[in-house]
C-alpha positions as CSV (number, residue, x, y, z in Angstrom):
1,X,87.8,31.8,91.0
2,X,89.8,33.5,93.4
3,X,86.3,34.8,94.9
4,X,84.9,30.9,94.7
5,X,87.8,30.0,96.6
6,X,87.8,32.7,99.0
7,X,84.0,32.1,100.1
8,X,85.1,28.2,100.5
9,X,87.6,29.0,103.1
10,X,85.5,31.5,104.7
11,X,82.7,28.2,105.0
12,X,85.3,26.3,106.9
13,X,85.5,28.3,109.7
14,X,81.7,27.5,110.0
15,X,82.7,23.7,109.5
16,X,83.1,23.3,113.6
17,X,79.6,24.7,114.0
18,X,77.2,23.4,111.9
19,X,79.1,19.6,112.8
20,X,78.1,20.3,115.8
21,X,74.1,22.1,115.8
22,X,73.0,18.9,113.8
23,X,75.3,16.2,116.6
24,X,71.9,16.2,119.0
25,X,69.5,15.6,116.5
26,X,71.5,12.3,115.6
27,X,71.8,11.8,119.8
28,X,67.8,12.2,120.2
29,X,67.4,9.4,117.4
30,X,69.9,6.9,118.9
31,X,67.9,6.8,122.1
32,X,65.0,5.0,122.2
33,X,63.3,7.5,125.0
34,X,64.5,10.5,122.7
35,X,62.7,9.0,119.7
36,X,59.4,9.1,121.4
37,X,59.9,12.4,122.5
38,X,60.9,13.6,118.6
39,X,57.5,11.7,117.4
40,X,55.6,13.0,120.6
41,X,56.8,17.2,119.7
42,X,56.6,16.4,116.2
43,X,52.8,15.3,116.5
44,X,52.4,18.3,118.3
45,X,53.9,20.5,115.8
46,X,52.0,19.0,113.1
47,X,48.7,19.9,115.1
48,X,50.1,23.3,115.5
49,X,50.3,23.7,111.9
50,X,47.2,21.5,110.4
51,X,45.0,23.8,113.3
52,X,42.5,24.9,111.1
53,X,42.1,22.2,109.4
54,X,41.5,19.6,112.5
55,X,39.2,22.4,114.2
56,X,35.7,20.7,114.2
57,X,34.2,24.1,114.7
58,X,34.8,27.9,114.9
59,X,36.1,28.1,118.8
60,X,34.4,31.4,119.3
61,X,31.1,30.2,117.9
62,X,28.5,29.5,120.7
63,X,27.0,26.1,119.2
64,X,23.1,25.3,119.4
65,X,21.7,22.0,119.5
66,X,18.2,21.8,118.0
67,X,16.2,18.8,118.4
68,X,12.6,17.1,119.7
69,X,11.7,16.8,122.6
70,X,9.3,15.3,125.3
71,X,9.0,15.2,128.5
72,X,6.0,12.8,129.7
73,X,3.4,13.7,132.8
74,X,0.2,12.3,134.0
75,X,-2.3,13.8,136.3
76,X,-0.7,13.5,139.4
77,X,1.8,15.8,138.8
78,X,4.5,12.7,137.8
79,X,6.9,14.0,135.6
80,X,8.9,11.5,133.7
81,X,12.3,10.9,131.7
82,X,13.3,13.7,129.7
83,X,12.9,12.0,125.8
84,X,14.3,12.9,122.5
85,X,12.3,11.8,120.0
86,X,13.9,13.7,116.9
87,X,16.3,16.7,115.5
88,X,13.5,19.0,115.1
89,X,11.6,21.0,117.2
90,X,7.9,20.1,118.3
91,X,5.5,22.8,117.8
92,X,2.7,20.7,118.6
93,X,1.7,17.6,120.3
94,X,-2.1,15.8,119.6
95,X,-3.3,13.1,122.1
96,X,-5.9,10.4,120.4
97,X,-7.5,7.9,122.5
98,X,-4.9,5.5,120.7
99,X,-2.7,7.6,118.6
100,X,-0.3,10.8,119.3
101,X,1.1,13.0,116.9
102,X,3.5,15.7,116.5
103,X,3.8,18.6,114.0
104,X,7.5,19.9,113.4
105,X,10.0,21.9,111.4
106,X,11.1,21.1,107.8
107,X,8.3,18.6,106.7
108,X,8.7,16.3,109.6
109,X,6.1,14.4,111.7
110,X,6.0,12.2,114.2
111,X,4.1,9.4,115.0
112,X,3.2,7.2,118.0
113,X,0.5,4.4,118.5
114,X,-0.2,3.3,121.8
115,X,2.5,0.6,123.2
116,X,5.0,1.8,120.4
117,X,7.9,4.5,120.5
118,X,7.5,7.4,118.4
119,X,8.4,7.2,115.0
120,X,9.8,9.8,112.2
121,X,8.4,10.9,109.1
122,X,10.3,13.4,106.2
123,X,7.0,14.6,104.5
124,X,7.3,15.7,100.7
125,X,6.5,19.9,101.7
126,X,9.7,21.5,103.2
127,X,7.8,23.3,105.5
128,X,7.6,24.1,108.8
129,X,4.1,22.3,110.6
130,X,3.0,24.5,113.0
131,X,-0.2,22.5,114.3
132,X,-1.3,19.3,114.5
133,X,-4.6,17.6,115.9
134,X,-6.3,13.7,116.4
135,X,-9.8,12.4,116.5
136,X,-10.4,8.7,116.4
137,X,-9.3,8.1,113.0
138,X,-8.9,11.8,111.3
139,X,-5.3,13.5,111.8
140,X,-4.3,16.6,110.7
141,X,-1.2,18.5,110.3
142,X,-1.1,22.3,109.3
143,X,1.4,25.2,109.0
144,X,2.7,27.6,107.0
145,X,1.3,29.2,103.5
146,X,-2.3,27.9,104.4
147,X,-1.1,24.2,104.2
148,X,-3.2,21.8,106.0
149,X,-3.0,17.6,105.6
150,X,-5.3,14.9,106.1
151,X,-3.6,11.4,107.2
152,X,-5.7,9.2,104.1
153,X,-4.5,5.0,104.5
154,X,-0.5,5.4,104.7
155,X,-0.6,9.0,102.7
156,X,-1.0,12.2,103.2
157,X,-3.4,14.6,101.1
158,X,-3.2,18.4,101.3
159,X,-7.1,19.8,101.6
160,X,-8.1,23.3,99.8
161,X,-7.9,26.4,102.6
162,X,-8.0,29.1,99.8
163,X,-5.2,30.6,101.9
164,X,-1.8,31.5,102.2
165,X,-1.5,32.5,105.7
166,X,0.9,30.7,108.0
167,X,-2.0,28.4,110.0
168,X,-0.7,28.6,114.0
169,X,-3.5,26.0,116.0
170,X,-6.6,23.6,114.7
171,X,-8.6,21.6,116.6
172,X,-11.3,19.1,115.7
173,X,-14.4,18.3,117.7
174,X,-15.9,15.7,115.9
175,X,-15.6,13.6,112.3
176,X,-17.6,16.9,110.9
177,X,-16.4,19.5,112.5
178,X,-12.6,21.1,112.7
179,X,-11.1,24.6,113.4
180,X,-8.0,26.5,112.8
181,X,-6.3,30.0,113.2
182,X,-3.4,31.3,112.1
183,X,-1.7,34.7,110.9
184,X,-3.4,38.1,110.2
185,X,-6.6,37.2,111.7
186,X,-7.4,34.2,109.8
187,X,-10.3,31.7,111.0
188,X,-10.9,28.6,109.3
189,X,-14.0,26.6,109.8
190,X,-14.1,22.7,108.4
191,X,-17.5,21.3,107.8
192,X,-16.3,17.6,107.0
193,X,-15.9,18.1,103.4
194,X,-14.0,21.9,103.3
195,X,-12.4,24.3,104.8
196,X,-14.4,27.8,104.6
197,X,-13.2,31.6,106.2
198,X,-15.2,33.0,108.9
199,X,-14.3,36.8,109.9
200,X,-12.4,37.0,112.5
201,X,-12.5,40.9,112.7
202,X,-9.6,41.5,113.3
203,X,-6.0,41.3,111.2
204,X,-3.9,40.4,114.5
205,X,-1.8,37.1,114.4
206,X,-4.1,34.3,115.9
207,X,-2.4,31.9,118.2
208,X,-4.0,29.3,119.7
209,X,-7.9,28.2,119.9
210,X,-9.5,26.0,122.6
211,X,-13.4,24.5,123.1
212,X,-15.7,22.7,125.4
213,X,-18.1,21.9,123.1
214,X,-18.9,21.9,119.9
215,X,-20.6,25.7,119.9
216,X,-18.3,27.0,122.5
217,X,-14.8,28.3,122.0
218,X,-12.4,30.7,122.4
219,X,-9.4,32.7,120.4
220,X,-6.2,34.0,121.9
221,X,-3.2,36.2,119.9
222,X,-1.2,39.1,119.5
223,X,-1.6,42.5,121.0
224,X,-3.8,40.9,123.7
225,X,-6.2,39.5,121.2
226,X,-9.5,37.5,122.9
227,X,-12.4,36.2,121.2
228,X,-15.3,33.9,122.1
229,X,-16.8,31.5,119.7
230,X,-20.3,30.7,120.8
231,X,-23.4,29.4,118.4
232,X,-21.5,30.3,115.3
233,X,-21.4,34.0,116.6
234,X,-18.2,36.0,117.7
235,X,-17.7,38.1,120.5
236,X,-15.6,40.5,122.2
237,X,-14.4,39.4,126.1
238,X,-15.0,41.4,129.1
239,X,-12.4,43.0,131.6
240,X,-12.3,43.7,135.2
241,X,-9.6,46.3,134.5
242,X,-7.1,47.1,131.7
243,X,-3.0,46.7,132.2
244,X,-0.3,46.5,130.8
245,X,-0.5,43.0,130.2
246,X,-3.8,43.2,128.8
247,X,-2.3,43.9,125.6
248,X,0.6,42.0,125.4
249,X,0.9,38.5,122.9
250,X,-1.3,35.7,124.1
251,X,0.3,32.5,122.6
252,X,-2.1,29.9,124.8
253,X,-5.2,29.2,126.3
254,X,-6.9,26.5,127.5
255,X,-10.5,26.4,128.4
256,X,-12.5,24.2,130.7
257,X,-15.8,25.1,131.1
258,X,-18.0,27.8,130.6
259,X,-16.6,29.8,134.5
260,X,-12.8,28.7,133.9
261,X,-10.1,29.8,131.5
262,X,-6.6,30.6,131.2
263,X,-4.6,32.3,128.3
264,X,-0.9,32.9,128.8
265,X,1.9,34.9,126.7
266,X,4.7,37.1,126.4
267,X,6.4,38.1,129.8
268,X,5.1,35.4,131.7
269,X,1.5,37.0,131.0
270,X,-1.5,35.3,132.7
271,X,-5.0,36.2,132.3
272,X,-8.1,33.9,133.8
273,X,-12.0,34.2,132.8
274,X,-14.1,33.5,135.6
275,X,-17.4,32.9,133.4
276,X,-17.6,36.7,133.1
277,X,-14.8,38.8,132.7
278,X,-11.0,38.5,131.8
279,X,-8.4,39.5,134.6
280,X,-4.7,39.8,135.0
281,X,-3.5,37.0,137.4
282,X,0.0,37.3,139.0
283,X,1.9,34.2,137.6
284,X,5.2,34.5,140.1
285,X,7.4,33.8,136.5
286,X,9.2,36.3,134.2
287,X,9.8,34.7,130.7
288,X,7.3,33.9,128.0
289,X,4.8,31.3,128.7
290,X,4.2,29.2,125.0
291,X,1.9,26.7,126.8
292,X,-1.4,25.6,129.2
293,X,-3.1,23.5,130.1
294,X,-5.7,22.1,132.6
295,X,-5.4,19.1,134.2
296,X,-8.7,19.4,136.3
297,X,-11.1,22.0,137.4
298,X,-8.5,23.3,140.3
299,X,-4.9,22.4,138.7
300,X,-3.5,23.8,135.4
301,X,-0.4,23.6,134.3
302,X,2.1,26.3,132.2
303,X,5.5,26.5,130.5
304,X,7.7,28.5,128.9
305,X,11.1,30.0,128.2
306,X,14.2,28.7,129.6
307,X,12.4,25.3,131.0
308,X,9.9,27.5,133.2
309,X,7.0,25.5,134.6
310,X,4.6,26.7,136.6
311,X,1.5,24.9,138.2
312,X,-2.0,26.8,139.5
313,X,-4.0,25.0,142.1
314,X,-7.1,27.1,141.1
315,X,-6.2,30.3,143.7
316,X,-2.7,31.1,142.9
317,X,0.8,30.2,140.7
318,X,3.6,28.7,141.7
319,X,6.8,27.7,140.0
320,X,8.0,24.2,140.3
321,X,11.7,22.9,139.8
322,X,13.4,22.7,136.5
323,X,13.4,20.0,134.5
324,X,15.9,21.4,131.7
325,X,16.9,25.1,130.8
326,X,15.6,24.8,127.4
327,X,12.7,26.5,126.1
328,X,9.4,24.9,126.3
329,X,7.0,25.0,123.4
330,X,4.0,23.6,124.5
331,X,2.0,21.7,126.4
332,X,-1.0,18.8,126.0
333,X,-2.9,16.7,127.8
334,X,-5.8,14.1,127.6
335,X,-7.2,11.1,129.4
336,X,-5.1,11.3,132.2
337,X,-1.5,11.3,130.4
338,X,0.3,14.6,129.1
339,X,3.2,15.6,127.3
340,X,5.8,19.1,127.8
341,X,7.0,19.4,124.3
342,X,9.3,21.2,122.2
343,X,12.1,22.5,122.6
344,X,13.5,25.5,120.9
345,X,17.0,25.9,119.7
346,X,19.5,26.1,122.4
347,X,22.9,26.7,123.7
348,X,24.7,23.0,123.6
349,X,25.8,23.8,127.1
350,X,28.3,21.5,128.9
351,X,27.9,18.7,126.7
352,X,29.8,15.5,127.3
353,X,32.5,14.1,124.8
354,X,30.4,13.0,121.6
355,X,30.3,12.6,117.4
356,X,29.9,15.8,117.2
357,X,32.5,18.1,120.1
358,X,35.3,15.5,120.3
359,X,35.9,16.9,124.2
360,X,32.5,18.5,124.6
361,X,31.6,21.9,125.1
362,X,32.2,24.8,127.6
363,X,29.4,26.9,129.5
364,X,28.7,29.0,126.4
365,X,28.4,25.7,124.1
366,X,32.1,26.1,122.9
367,X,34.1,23.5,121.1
368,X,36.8,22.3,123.2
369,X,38.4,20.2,120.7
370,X,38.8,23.1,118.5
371,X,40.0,25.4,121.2
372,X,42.4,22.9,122.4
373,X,43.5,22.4,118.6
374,X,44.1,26.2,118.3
375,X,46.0,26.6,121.5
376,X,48.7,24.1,120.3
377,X,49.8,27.1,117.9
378,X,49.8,29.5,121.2
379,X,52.0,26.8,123.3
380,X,54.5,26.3,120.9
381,X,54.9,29.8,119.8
382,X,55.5,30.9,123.2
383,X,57.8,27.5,124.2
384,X,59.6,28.0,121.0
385,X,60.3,32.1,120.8
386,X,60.7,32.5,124.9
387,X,63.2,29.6,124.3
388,X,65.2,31.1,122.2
389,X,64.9,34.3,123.7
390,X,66.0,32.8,127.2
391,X,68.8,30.4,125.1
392,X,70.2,33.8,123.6
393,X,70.5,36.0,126.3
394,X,71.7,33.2,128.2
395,X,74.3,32.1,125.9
396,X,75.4,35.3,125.8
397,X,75.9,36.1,128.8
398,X,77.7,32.8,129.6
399,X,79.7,33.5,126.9
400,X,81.0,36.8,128.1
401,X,81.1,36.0,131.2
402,X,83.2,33.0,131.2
403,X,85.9,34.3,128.8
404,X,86.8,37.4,130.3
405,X,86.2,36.4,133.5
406,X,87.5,38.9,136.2
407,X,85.0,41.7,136.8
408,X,83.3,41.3,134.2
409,X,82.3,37.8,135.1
410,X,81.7,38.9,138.7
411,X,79.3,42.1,137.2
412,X,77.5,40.0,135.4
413,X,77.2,36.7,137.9
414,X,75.7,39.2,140.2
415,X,72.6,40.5,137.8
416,X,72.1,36.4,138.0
417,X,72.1,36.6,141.5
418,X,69.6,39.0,141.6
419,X,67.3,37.6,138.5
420,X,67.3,34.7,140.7
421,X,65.2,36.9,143.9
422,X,62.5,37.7,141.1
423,X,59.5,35.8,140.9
424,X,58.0,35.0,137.3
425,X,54.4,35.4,138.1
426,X,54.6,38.8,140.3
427,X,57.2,39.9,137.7
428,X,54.5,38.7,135.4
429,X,51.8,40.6,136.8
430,X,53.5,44.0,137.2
431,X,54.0,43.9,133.3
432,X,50.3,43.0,132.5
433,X,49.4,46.0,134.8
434,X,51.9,48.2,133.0
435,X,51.1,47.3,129.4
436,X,48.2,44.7,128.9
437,X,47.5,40.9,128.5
438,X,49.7,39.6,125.6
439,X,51.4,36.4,124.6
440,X,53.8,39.0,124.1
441,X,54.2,40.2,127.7
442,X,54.8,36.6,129.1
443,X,57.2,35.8,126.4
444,X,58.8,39.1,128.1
445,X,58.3,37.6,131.2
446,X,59.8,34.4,130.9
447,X,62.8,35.4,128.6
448,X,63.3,38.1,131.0
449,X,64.0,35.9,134.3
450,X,64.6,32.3,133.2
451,X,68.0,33.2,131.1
452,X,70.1,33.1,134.7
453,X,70.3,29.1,134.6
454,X,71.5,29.3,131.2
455,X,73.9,31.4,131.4
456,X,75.2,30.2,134.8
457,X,75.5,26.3,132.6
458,X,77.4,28.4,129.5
459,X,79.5,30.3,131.6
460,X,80.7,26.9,133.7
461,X,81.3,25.3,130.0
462,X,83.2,28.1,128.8
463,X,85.4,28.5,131.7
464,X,86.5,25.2,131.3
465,X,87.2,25.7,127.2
466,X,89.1,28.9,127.5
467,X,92.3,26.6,129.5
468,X,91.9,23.9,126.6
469,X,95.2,24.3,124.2
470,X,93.3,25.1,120.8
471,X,92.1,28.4,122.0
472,X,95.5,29.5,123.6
473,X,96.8,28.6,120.1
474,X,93.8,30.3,118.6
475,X,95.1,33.4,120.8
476,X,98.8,32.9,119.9
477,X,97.5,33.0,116.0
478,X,96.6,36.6,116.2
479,X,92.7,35.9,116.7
480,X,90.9,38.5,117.9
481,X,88.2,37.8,120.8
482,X,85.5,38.6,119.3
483,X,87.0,35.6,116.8
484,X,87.5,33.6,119.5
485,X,84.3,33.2,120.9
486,X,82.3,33.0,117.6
487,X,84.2,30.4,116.0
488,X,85.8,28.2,118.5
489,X,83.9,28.5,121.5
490,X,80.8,29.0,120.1
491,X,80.5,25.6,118.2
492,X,81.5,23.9,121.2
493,X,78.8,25.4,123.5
494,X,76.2,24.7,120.9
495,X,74.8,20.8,122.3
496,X,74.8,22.6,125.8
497,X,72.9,25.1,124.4
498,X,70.7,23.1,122.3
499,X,70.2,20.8,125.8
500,X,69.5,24.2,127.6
501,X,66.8,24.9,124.6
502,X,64.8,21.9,125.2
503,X,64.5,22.6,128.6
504,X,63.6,26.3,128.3
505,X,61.6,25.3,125.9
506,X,59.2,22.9,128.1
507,X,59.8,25.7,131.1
508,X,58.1,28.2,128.7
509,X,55.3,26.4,128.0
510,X,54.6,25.1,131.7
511,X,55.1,29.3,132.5
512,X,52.7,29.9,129.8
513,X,49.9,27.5,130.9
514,X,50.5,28.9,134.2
515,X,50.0,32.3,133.7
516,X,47.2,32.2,131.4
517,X,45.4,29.8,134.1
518,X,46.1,33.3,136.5
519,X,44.3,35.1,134.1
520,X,47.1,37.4,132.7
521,X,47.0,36.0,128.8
522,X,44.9,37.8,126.4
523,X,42.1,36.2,126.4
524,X,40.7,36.2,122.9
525,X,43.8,34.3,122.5
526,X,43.1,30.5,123.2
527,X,45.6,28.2,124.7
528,X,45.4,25.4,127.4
529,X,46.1,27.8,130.5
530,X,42.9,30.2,129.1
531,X,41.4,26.8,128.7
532,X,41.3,26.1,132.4
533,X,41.2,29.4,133.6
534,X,37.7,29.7,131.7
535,X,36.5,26.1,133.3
536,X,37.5,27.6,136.7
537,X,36.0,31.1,136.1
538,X,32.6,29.3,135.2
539,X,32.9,26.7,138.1
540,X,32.5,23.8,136.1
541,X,35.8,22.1,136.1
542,X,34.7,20.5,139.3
543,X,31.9,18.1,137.4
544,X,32.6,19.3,133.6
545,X,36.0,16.9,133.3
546,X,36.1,16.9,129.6
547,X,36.8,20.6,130.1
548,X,39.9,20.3,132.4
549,X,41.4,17.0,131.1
550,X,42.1,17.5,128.0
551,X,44.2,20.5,127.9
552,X,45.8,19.3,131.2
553,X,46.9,16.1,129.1
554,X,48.7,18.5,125.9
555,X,50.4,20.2,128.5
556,X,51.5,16.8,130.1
557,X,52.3,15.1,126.4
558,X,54.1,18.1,125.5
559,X,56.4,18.8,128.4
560,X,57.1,15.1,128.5
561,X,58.1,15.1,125.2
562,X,60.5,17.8,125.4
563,X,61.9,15.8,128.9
564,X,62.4,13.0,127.0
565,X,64.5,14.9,124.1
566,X,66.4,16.8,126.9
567,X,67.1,13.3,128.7
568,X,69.1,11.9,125.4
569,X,71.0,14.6,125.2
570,X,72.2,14.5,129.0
571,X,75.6,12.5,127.8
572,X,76.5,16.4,126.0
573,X,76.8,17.5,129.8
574,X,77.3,14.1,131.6
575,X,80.7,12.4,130.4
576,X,79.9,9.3,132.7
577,X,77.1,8.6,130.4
578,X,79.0,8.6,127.3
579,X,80.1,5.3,128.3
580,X,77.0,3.6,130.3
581,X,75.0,3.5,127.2
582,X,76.5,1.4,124.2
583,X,74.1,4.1,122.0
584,X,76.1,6.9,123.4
585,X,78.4,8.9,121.0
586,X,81.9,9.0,121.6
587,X,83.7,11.4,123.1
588,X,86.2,12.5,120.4
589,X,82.9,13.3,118.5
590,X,82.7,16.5,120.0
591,X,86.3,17.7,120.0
592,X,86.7,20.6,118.2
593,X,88.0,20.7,114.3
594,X,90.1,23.2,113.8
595,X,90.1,24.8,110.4
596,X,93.2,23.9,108.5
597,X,95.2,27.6,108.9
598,X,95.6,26.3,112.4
């Protein structure tokens, strides 16, 4: 008992104290400015701590966007509107007379009769369909394992191939007669009724297969592959001279007439057939070419990689301007209207606001929303700890300072008067170069410099409380100092210091944004100033808004917030207050209790 009752007493001398830490909470929720800063920070908090879970996406992860495309030309060159037709990409695109259709991944087609738009279709077979092709009324679609579909009324029927080889190309010439190529060599020959095998001679991946006429054709794939399909008979191409890129993948060719062709490949490989021989033609471009086409007898067209596009006006290349970046899987063309198709998957690049990034993406196809989302942990951590890091060494300085006054006070006013001549951001600096970027070096930073105001406001308060009569009688008692100043001055500096919290507090995180925006946080450490020191780095902040805005606006909410809280509790420091606002506490709410042995 005598232990119960000892600890009791012991609690009262904390009484003062903890009356007095939980006074400015009740201040903040009397005024109605402080209460929208509580909800504001406490919004912010709760994003802080629900981070992973609001996070649309990994912020690191560089997010791809995959879908159909179009891009629409006719003869003269007119390129139109860039279209997106579906989420899959187009590995083929087959002009009719009144019909177009387009093979894609996953068991899609699409479909589009003259006048109409284009028009999606989930086929049973997941696969991926690699070709298609359109003659008056027969359409096909073929791809991988050998499969190959016949459009039948509103249905479509697989035909026999006797194959399980992905099928890359076909082509059909007439109502009777169809071809296709595909993987390790394989030539397919469609007599109306089947598909048979013709030797190819060769087990090479076949690309792509072009005629002019029902007996005359030729083959282009891997390793350089070339061969001519004339009157049922295969044959082997002739050279001018063998290089390099003799031998590289072909992926296209287009042929149009017996003393013109083009096949094009891997590393922006071109090779022409002048009616004789194959030769290596200087195509001015340096990425993979997936696509040609003539357009006449003296203009062809190619594409490729990374939105290349190059045009040949029958003597030499020459690469035109960029429609898109993205990667170009094709191209087609008939009775004077053509279509660039694809396009493979790419980096979602400095996309706008949608569904799917709530505040876009970066330069590297980075969620913003998520990154901003993770960087309210990094804000508060660092408002929060370099707060009570400044608030402590403040206070305790103040502290000192003010109740023994004399030299001491005049020792330590003077290391405030020289903390005051250093600079946070070249102070900053000095310790990135010494150690290394770390939220931990600009807590250093900023609790290391911004303590002088603190302890300057502390020291002022506690001047004044060592002349008030409870502490001489606290003196005259027998307390010690050490006594003193922990448990009657201490309780009484407490709202000041909680004041000077809030305000460190939004200093630290304005400091924070700062500095990281200089480039001297770590950077695979997100938080609003590494935010906008990336959109500045990549020089996109100038038109990418959606990068710059929103961070800007959690720094603004944030600091605001605390303003607000630090505004309500201006009538702790500001007595004329306590009686201009009919919500302002008394004044006899913060005289000190003394415990009942005094």
């Amino acid at each position: 008992m005598a232990a119960k009752k000892g600890f009791k007493e012991r609690l009262k001398y904390f009484k003062p104290m903890l009356v007095n830490l939980f006074e400015p909470f009740k201040i903040i929720f009397r005024d109605p400015l402080g209460r929208i800063g509580a909800i504001l920070l406490s919004i912010i908090i709760l994003i802080a701590i629900f981070a992973p879970m609001l996070a649309s996406h990994d912020p690191n992860q560089m997010n791809e966007r995959i879908e159909g495309s179009v891009i629409p030309f006719d003869e003269d060159g007119e390129w139109k509107n860039y279209q997106v037709i579906g989420q899959r990409p187009l590995n083929e695109v087959a002009l009719g007379d009144n019909y177009q259709l387009a093979a894609a991944d996953e068991g899609y087609i699409y479909l589009k009769e003259l006048g109409d738009d284009w028009q999606e279709f989930k086929l049973e077979l997941n696969i991926n369909f690699l070709a298609a092709a359109v003659y008056e009324e027969l359409r096909f679609v073929a791809g991988e394992a050998g499969i190959i579909l016949r459009q039948a009324a509103d249905s479509w029927q697989i035909m026999p191939t006797n194959t399980e080889e992905n099928i890359n190309d076909l082509i059909i010439l007439n109502s009777s007669q169809a071809y296709a190529v595909g993987d390790n060599g394989l030539f397919l020959s469609w007599d109306g009724d089947s598909w048979t095998e013709i030797d190819s001679s060769t087990t090479r991946n076949l690309r792509e297969i072009s005629f002019i006429n029902s007996e005359d054709g030729i083959i282009v794939g891997d390793r350089g592959t070339i061969i001519h399909y004339r009157d049922g008979e295969l044959s082997e191409p002739s050279f001018r001279s063998f290089m390099d890129s003799t031998f590289r993948d072909l992926l296209a060719v287009s042929y149009f007439n017996e003393n013109q062709a083009i096949a094009v490949g891997e590393r922006a490989t071109v090779m022409i057939y002048d009616g004789q021989d194959w030769y290596t033609a200087d195509s001015g471009a340096s990425r993979s070419l997936n696509g040609v086409i003539h357009t006449s007898e003296n203009e062809a067209y190619a594409v490729g990689l990374r939105g290349s596009i190059i045009k040949y006006d029958g003597e030499s290349w020459q690469s035109l301007d960029r429609i898109t970046r993205r990667d170009y899987r094709g191209i087609s063309f008939a009775d004077d209207q053509g279509y660039i198709y694809g396009v493979e998957p790419y980096i979602n690049e400095l996309a706008p606001p949608s569904r799917d990034h709530f505040f876009g993406t970066t330069h590297l196809g980075r969620d913003i929303w998520s990154q901003v989302m993770y960087g309210t942990r990094t804000a508060l951590m660092v408002g929060i700890i370099a707060a009570l890091v400044v608030n402590f060494i403040g206070a305790t300085v103040g502290l000192i300072a003010g109740y023994y006054r004399g030299g001491v006070d005049n020792f330590l006013m003077r290391i405030v008067d020289i903390m005051y001549g250093l600079p946070l951001e070249p102070f900053a600096i000095i310790l990135v170069l010494i150690f290394e970027p770390s939220l931990w070096i600009i807590i250093m930073a900023i609790g290391l410099l911004t303590w002088r105001t603190n302890a300057r406001i502390i020291r002022s308060q506690v001047l004044s409380l060592v002349e008030r009569p409870f502490i001489k009688a606290a003196r005259v008692a027998g307390a010690s100092d050490a006594r003193i100043m922990l448990i009657h001055i201490t309780p009484n500096i407490l709202p000041l210091a909680f004041l000077q919290l809030a305000v460190a507090m939004g200093y630290a995180i304005t400091a924070e944004a700062t500095l990281s925006f200089l480039g001297l946080g770590p950077p695979q450490i997100y938080s609003w100033g590494t935010i906008l020191h990336s959109a500045r780095l990549s020089g996109a902040w100038r038109t990418a808004w959606w990068w710059v805005i929103p961070p800007g606006l959690f720094i603004s909410v944030t600091v605001i917030s605390v303003f607000l809280i630090s505004r309500s509790l201006e009538v702790l420091t500001n007595p004329r207050l306590r009686g201009g606002r009919d919500n302002a506490p008394e004044a006899e709410e913060f005289e000190n209790i003394l415990p009942d042995e005094q």
